[in-house]
Every structure is written in C-alpha cells, then in structure tokens.
C-alpha positions as CSV (number, residue, x, y, z in Angstrom):
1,X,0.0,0.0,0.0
2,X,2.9,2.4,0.9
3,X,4.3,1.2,-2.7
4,X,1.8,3.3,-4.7
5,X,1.2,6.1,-2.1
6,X,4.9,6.7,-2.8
7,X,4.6,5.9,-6.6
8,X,2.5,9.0,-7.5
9,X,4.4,11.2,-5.2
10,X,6.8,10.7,-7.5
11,X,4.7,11.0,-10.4
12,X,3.4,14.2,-9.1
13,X,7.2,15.4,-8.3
14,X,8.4,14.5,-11.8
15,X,5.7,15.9,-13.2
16,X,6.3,19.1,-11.0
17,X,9.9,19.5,-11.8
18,X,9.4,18.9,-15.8
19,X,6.8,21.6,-15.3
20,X,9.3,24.5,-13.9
21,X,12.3,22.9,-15.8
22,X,9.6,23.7,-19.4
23,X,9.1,27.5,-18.0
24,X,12.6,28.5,-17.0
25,X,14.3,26.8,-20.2
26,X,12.7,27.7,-23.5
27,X,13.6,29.1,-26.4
28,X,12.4,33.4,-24.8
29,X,14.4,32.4,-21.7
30,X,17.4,30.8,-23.3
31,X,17.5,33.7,-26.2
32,X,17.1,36.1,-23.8
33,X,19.9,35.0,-21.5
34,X,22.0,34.8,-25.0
35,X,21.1,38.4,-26.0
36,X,21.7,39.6,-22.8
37,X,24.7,38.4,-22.3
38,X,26.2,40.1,-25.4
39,X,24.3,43.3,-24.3
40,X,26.1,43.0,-21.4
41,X,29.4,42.7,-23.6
42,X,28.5,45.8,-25.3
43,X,28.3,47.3,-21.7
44,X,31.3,46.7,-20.9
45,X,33.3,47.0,-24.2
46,X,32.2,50.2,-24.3
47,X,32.2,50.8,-21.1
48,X,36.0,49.7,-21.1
49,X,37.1,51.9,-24.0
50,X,35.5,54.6,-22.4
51,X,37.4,54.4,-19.2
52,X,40.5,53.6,-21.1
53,X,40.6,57.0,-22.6
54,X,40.2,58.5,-19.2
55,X,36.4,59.1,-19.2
56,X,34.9,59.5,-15.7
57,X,33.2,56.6,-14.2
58,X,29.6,58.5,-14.0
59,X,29.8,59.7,-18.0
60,X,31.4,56.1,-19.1
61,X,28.6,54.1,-16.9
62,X,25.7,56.7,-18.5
63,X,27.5,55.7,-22.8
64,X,27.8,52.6,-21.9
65,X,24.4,52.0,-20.9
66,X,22.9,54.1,-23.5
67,X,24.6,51.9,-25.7
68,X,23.4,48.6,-24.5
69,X,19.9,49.8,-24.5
70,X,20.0,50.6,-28.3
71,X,21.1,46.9,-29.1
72,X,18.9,45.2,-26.2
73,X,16.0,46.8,-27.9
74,X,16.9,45.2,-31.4
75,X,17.7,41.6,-30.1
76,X,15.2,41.8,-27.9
77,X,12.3,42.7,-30.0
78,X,13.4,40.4,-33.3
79,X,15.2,37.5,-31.7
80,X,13.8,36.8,-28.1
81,X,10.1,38.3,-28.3
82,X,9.8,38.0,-32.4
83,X,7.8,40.9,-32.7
84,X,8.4,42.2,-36.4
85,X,6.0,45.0,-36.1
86,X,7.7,48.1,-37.6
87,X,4.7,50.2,-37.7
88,X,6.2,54.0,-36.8
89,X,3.1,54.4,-34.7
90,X,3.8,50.7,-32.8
91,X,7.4,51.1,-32.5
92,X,7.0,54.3,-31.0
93,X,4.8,53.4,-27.8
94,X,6.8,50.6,-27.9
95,X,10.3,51.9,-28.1
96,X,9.1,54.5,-25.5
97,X,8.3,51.6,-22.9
98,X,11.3,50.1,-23.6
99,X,13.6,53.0,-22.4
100,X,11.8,54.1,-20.0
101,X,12.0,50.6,-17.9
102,X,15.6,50.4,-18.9
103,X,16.1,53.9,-17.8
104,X,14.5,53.3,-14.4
105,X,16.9,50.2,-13.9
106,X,19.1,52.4,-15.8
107,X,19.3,55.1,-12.9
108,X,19.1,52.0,-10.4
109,X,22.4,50.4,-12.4
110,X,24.0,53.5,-12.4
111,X,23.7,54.7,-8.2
112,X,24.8,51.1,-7.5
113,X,28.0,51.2,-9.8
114,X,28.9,54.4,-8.7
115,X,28.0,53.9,-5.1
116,X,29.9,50.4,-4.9
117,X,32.9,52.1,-6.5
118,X,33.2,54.6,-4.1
119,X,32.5,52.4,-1.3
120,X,35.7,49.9,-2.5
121,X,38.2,53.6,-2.7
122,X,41.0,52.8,-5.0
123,X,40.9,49.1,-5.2
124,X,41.3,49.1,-9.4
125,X,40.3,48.6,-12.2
126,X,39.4,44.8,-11.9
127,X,37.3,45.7,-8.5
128,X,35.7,47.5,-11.0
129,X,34.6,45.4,-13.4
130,X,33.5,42.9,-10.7
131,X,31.0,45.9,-9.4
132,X,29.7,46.7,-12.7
133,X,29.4,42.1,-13.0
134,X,26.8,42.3,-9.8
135,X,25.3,45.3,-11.1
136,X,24.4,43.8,-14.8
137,X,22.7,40.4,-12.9
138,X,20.5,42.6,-11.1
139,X,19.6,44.7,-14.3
140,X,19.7,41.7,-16.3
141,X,16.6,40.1,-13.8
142,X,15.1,43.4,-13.9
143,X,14.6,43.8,-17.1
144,X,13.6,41.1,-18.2
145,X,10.6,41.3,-16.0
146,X,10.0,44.4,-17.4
147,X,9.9,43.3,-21.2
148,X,8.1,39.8,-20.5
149,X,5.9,41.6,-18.7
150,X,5.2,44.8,-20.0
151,X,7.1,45.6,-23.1
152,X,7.2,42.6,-25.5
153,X,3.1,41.5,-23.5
154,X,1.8,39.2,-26.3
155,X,-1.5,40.3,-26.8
156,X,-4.5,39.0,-28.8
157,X,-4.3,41.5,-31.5
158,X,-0.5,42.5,-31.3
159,X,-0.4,44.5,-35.0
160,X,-2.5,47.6,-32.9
C-alpha cells in the first residue's frame, strides 16, 4: 500500500519538476539569457574603452548603458520576443516603454556602480569590473521582468 502512495508522489514530483524545468528553459528564456549576455558585452566593451581614454566613471557608466539599451532593444524585439512590427506608430509606444524601464533600472544600475565604486576607494580597475558584473545580474533580472511583462506583452491582437 505504501508502494503506490509513494509511486504517485513521484509521479506528481516528476511531473512538478518537468513543469518549472519547461518555464525556466525555452527558447524566450534561453534567447534572452544569450542576447543579454552580449548586451552586457556591449556594456562593458564600451564601457572599457571609455574608461581607457580616461572618461569618468559617472559619463562612461551613462554611454555605456545608452549603448546597450539601443542593441537590447533590437535583439530583444526580433530574436527573443519575435515581434516584427515596424509600424512607426507601434514602434513608438513601444520603443518608449522600452527606455523608460531600462532607464528606471538604468538610474538604479548607475547609483549602484557608482556607489559600490566609491565604497571599495582605489581598489582598481578589476574591483571595478566585478562591481559593474553584480550590477548587470540585477539589471539583467530586472529587465527582463519588465519586457516579459510589460514591453514585449503578447497580446491578442499584437499589429495595434
């Protein structure tokens, strides 16, 4: 009798973990991870070459991020969320939602960098790059949230 009763728990807990294992690893999770992690190497190439040439660490944080929010919106909208809509009228609301949830976790991204720099004084450039590496996983979960959620929303009638 105690056979089966432990039988379908574990029917039930396969079942479970197939379940969450189907939702966290599909192709919009797995293409998103992808796209964000060469957004993120935009973010820090430029990011680098900025600070290279001597840029401040505010100004270099604020290009670099600028520039990773132009190609996020690109890869995100054709590869992760396949929206081809290039209505003018569409891409406008849309490209207007985009920025402004990547400039909230912008701002957010930007007082942690700056603050965690500050906080570690003059330990280098590599303390630096691990700061702006903590940084990008919080934005990275943040925003993603943000497009699944609110930007990319598939709706019924997505052409509007």
């Amino acid at each position: 009798m105690h056979r089966g009763c432990f039988k379908v728990c574990e029917i039930e807990v396969s079942n479970m973990i197939r379940k969450i294992w189907e939702k966290c690893f599909n192709y919009e999770t797995v293409s998103y991870l992808v796209c964000g992690v060469l957004t993120t190497l935009v973010d820090f190439g430029v990011y680098a070459l900025l600070r290279e040439v001597q840029v401040k660490v505010g100004a270099a944080q604020a290009l670099s991020w600028l520039s990773a929010v132009l190609f996020a919106y690109v890869v995100n909208k054709l590869i992760v969320f396949r929206n081809y809509n290039i209505k003018p009228s569409y891409l406008a609301k849309e490209f207007g939602a985009f920025f402004a949830a990547r400039a909230f976790s912008g701002v957010l991204t930007w007082i942690m960098m700056v603050g965690l720099v500050r906080i570690g004084g003059q330990r280098g450039f590599m303390y630096e790059l691990f700061c702006k590496a903590v940084v990008s996983a919080v934005n990275l979960v943040l925003n993603y949230i943000f497009s699944k959620l609110w930007i990319f929303k598939k709706t019924s009638n997505r052409s509007s």
